[in-house]
Residue frames as qw, qx, qy, qz and C-alpha x, y, z in Angstrom:
[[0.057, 0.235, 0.944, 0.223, 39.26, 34.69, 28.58],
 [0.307, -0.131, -0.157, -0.929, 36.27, 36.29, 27.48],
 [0.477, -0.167, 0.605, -0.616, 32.81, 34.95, 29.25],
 [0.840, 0.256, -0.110, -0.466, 31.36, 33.11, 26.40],
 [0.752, 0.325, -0.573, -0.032, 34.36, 30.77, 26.25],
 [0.162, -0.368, 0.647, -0.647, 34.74, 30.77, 29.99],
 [0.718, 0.050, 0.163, -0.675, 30.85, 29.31, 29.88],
 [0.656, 0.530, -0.509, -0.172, 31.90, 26.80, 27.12],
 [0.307, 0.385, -0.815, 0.306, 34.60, 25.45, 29.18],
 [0.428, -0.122, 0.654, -0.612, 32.81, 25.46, 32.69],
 [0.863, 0.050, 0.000, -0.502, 29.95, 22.95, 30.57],
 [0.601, -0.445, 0.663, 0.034, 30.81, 19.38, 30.66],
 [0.006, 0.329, -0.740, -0.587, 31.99, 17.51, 27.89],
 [0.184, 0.261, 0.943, 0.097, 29.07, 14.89, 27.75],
 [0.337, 0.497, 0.330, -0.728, 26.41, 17.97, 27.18],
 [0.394, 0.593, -0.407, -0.572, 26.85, 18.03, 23.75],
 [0.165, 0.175, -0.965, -0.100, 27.50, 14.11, 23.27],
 [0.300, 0.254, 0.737, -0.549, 23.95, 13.79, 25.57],
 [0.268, 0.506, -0.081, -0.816, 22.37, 15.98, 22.59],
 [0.405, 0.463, -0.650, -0.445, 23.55, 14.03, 19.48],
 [0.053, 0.095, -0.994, -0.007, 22.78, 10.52, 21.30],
 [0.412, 0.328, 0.569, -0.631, 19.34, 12.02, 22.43],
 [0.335, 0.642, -0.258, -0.640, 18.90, 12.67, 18.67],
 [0.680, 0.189, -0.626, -0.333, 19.44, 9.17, 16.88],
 [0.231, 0.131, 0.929, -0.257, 17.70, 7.79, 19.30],
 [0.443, 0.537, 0.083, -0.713, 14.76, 9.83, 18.14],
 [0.277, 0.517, -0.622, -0.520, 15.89, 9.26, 14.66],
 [0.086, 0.089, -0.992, -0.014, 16.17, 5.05, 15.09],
 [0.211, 0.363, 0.796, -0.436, 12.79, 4.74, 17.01],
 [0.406, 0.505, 0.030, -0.761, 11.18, 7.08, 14.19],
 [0.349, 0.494, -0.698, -0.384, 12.57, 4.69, 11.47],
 [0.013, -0.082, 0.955, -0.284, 11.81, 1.72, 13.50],
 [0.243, 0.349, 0.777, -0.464, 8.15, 2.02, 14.16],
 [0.470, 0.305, -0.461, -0.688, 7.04, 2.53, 10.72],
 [0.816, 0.025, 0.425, -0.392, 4.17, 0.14, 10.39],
 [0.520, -0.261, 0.781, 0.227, 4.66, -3.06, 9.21],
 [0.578, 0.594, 0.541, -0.140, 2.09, -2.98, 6.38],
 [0.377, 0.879, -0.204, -0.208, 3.90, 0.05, 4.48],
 [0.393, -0.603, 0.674, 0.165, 7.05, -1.92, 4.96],
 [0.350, 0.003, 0.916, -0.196, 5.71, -4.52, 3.50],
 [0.489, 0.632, 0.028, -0.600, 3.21, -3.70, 0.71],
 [0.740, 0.163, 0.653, 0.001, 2.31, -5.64, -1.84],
 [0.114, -0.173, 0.456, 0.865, 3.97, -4.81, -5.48],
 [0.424, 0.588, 0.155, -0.671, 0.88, -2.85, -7.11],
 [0.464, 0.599, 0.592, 0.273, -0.84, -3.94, -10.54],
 [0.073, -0.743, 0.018, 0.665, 0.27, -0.67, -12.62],
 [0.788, 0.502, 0.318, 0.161, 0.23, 0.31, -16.12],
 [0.688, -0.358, 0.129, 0.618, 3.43, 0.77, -16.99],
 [0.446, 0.404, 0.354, 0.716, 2.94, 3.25, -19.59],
 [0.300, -0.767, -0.137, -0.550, 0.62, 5.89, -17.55],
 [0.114, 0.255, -0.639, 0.717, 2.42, 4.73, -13.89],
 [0.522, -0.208, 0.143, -0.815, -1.36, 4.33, -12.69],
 [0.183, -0.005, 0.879, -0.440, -2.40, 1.68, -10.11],
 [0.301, 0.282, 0.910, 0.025, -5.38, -0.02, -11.29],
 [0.396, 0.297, 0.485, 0.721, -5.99, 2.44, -14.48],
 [0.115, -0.119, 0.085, -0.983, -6.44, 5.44, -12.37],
 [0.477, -0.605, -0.461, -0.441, -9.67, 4.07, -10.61],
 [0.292, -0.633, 0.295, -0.653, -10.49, 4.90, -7.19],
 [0.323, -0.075, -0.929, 0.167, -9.69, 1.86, -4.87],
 [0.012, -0.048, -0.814, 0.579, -11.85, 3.76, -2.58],
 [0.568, 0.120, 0.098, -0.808, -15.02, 4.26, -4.03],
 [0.539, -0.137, -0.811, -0.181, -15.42, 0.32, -4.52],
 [0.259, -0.057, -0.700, 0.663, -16.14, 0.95, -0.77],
 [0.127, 0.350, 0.361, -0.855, -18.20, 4.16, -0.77],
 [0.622, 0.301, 0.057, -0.720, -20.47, 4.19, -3.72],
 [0.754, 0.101, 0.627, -0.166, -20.47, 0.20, -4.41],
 [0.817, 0.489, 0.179, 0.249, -18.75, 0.80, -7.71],
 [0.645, -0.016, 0.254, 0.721, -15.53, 1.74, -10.04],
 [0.201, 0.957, 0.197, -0.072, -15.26, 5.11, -10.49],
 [0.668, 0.520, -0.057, 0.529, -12.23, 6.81, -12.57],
 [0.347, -0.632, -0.065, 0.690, -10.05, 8.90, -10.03],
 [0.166, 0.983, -0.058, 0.046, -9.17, 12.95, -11.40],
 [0.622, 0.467, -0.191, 0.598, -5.36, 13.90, -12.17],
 [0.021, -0.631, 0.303, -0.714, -5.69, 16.50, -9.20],
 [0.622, -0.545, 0.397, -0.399, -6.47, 14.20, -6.75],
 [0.854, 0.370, -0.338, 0.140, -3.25, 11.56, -7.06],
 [0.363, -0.646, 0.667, -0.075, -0.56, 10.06, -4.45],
 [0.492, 0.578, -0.651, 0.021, 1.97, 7.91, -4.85],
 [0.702, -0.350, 0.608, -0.124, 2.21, 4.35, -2.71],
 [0.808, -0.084, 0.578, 0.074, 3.97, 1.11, -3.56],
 [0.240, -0.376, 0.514, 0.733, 5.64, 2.68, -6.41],
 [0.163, 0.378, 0.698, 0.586, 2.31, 3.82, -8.64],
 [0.381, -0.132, -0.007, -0.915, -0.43, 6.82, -8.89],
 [0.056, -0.440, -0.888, 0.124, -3.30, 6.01, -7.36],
 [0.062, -0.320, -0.172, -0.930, -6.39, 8.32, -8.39],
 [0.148, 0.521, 0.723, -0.429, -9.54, 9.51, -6.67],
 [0.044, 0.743, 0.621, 0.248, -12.83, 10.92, -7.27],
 [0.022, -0.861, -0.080, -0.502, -12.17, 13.44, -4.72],
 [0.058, 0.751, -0.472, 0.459, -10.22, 15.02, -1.70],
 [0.741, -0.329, 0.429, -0.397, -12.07, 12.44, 0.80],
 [0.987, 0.154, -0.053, 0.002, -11.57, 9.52, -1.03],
 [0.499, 0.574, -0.489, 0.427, -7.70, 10.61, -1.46],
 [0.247, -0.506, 0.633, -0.530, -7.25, 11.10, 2.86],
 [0.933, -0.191, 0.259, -0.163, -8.93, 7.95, 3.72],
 [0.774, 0.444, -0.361, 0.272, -5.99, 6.22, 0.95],
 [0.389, 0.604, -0.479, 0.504, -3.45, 8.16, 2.18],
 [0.620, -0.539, 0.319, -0.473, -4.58, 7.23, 6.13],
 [0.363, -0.359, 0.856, 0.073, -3.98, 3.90, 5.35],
 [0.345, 0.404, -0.667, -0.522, -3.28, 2.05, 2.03],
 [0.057, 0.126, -0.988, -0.067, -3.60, -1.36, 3.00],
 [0.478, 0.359, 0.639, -0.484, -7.41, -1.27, 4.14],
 [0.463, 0.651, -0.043, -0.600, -7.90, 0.19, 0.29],
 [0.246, 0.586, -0.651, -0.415, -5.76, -0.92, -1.78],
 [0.975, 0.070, -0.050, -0.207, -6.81, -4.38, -3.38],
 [0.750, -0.515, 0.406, -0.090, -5.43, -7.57, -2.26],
 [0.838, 0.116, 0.379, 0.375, -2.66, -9.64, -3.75],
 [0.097, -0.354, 0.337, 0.867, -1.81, -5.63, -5.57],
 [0.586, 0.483, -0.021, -0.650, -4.83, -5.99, -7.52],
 [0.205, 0.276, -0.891, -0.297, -3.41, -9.47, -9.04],
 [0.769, -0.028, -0.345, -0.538, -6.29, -12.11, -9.61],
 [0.271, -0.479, 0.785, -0.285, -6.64, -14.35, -6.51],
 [0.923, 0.263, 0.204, -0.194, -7.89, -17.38, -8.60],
 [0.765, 0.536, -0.216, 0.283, -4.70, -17.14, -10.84],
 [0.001, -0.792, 0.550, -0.265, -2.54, -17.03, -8.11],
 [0.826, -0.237, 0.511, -0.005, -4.00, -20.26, -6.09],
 [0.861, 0.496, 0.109, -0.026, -2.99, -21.26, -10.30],
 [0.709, -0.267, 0.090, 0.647, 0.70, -20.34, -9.70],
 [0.317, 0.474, 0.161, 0.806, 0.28, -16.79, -12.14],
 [0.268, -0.396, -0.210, 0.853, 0.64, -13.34, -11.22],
 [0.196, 0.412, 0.629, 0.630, -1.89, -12.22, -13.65],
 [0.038, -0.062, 0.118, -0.990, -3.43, -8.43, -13.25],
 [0.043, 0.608, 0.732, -0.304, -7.03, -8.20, -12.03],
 [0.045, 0.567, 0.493, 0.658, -9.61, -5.89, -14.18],
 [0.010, -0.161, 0.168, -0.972, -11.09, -2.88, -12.62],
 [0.664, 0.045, -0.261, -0.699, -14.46, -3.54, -13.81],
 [0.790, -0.188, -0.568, 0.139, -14.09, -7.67, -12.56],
 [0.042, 0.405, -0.612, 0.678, -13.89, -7.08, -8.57],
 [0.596, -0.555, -0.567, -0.119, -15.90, -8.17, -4.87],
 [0.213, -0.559, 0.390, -0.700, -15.50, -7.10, -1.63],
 [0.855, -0.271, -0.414, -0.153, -15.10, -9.52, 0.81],
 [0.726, -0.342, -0.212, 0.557, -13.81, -9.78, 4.18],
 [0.086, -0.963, -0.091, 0.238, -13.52, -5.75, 3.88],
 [0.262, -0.616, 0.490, 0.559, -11.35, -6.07, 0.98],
 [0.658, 0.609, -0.019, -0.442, -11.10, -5.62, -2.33],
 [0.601, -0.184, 0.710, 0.317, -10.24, -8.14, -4.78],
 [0.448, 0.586, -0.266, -0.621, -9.81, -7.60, -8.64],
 [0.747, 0.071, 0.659, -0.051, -10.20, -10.40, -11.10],
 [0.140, -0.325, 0.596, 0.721, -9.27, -11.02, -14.71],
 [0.359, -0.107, -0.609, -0.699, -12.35, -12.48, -16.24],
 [0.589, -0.299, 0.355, -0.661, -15.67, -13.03, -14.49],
 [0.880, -0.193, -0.433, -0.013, -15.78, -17.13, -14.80],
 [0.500, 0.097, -0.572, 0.643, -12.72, -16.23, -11.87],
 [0.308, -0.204, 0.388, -0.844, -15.04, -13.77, -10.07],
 [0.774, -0.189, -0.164, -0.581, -17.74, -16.07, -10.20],
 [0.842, -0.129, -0.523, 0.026, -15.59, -18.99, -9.30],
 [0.087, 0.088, -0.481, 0.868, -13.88, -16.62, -6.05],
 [0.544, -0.178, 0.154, -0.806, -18.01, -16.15, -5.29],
 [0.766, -0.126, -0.583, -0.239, -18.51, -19.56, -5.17],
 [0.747, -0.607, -0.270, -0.025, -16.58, -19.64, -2.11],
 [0.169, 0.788, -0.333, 0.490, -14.52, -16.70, -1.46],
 [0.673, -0.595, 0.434, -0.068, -13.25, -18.01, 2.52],
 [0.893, 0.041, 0.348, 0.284, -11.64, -21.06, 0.39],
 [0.618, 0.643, 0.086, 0.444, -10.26, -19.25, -2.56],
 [0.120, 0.890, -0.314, 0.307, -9.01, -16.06, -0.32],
 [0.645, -0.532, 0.526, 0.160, -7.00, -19.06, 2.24],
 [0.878, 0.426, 0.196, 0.096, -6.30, -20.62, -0.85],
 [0.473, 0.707, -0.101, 0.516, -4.30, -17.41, -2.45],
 [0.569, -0.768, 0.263, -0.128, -3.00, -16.60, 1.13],
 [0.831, -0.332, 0.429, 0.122, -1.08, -19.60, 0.57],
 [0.759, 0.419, 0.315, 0.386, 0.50, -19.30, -2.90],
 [0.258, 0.958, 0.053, 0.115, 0.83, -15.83, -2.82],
 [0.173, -0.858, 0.447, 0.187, 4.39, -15.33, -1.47],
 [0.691, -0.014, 0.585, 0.424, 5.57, -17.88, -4.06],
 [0.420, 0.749, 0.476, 0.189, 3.80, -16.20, -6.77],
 [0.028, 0.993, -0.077, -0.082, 4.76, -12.69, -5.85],
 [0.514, -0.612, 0.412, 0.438, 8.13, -13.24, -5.63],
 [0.623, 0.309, 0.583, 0.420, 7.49, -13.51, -9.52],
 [0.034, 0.911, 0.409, -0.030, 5.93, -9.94, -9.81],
 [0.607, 0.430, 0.222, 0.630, 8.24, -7.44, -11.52],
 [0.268, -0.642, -0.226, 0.681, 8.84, -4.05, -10.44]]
């Protein structure tokens, strides 16, 4: 018997069974503790002809320079099944750090026309920040009536929304 298969033999069977069990554990717990938010992500306003999440603006420069600014083709990732552009490289890592702080609420659907039972896409250009989140709107009498008293309107659409969405198309 030569020494290498001598070695082989002399190891115990469970070494190799210890290995493969150590391994999808790894595996499970890796798959497991994926945050609930990505899990979970709201289906994205998108325009179905260009794939782009609210028409390729920057969710995050409603944040940083207090307005809508068109994202660039070279600075594009992919969440909740649409492109999402930035301005630039920073704006893109903060996204990609975490979506859910950026990305507008309800997927960019209009939380006035949701308390209304519709699922109806929120304008770029029609938005607020409130509660450190962005909300898009379809026509400003809905931003103006969400500013009338945005605590009421965002429990409001809190409550409708997982009827509503469950309308919302992929």
């Amino acid at each position: 018997m030569t020494a290498a298969r001598q070695e082989r033999k002399s190891r115990p069977l469970w070494a190799g069974t210890r290995a493969i069990l150590w391994g999808a554990a790894w595996l499970l717990m890796t798959v497991l503790h994926q945050p609930a938010a990505a899990q979970a992500a709201d289906p994205a306003v998108f325009n179905r002809n260009t794939g782009l999440a609210i028409d390729g603006y920057d969710p995050v420069a409603y944040f940083v320079d207090g307005k809508p600014r068109l994202g660039r083709p070279d600075f594009e990732v992919r969440y909740g099944g649409a492109g999402w552009r930035f301005v630039n490289e920073g704006n893109m890592a903060a996204f990609a750090a975490d979506p859910e702080v950026y990305a507008p609420r309800f997927g960019g659907h209009d939380p006035v026309a949701i308390v209304r039972g519709a699922a109806t896409p929120g304008h770029p250009m029609l938005w607020a920040i409130e509660e450190h989140r962005l909300y898009l709107f379809y026509s400003e009498e809905a931003r103006e009536a969400f500013a009338n008293d945005p605590g009421s309107a965002i429990e409001a659409a809190e409550r409708y929304w997982p009827e509503v969405r469950r309308t919302v198309s992929r």
